[in-house]
Legacy VTK file of the C-alpha trace (Angstrom):
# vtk DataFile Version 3.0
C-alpha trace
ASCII
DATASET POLYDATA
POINTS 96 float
-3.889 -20.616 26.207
-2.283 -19.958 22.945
-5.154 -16.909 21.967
-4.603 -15.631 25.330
-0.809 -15.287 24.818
-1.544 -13.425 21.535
-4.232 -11.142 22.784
-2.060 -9.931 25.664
0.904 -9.286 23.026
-1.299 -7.103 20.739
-2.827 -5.693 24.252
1.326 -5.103 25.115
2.524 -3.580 21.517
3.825 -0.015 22.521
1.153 2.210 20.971
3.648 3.963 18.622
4.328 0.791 16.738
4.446 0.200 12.692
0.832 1.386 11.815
-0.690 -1.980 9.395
-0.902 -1.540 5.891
-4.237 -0.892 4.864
-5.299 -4.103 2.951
-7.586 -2.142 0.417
-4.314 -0.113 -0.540
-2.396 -3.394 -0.662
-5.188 -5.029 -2.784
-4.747 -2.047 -5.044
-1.504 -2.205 -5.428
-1.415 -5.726 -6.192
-4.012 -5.271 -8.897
-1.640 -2.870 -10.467
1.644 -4.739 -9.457
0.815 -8.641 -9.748
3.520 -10.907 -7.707
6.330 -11.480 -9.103
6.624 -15.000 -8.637
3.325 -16.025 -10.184
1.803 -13.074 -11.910
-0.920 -13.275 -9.829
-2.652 -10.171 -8.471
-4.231 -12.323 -5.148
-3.182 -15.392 -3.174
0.417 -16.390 -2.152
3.460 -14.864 -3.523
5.935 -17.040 -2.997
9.923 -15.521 -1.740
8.136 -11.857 -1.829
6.456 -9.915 0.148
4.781 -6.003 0.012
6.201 -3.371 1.928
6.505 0.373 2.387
9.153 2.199 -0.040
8.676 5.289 2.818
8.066 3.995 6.438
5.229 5.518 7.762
7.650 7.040 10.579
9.786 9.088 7.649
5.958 10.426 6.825
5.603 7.703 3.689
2.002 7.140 3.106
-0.279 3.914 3.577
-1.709 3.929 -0.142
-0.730 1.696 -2.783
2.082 4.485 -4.850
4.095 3.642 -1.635
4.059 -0.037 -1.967
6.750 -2.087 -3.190
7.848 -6.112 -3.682
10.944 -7.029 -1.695
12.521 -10.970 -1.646
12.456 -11.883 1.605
15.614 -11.532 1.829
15.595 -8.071 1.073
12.591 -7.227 3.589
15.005 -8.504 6.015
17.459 -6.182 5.626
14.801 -3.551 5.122
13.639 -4.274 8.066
15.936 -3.985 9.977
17.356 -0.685 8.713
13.769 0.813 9.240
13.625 -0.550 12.636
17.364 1.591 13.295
15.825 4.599 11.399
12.170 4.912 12.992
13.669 4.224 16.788
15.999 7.075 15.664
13.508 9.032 14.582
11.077 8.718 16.832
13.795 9.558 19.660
14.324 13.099 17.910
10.603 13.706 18.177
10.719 13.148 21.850
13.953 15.619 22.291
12.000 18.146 20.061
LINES 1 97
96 0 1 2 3 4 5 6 7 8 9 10 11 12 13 14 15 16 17 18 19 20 21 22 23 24 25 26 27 28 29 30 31 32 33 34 35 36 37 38 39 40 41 42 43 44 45 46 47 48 49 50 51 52 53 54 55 56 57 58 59 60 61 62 63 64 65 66 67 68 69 70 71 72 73 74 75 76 77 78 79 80 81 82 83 84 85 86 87 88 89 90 91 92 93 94 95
């Protein structure tokens, strides 16, 4: 029941949603940027997380020069200023 409910929600996403990160560029950038919370360059990272400097919807690339480690409380607020930003933004396509 519970794979069912997630297959229909990534059936449902709205096809202009966050593109994923590519996980070789994330790999990459983790080899160059360990964590910051245990100086490793693989497993858990602990309070961090990687995420996009650019969002993909302000043109920012998916490669590992656009990668960045927020707190999680940081990625929070990131979030949801992106979120404000890329509905903006993609509502000024549309109009376009």
């Amino acid at each position: 029941m519970l794979t069912l409910a997630a297959a229909f929600l990534v059936l449902a996403s709205p096809s202009d949603a966050r593109p994923h990160r590519s996980l070789a560029a994330v790999a990459e950038f983790r080899q160059h940027s360990p964590c910051p919370a245990t100086g490793r360059p693989a497993g858990a990272c602990p309070g961090y997380v990687v995420d996009y400097v650019v969002p993909p919807c302000a043109e920012g690339d998916n490669s590992p020069d656009n990668l960045q480690w927020l707190t999680l409380a940081q990625a929070r607020d990131n979030g949801n200023w992106e979120r404000e930003y890329c509905r903006f933004h993609r509502v000024r396509q549309r109009s376009a």
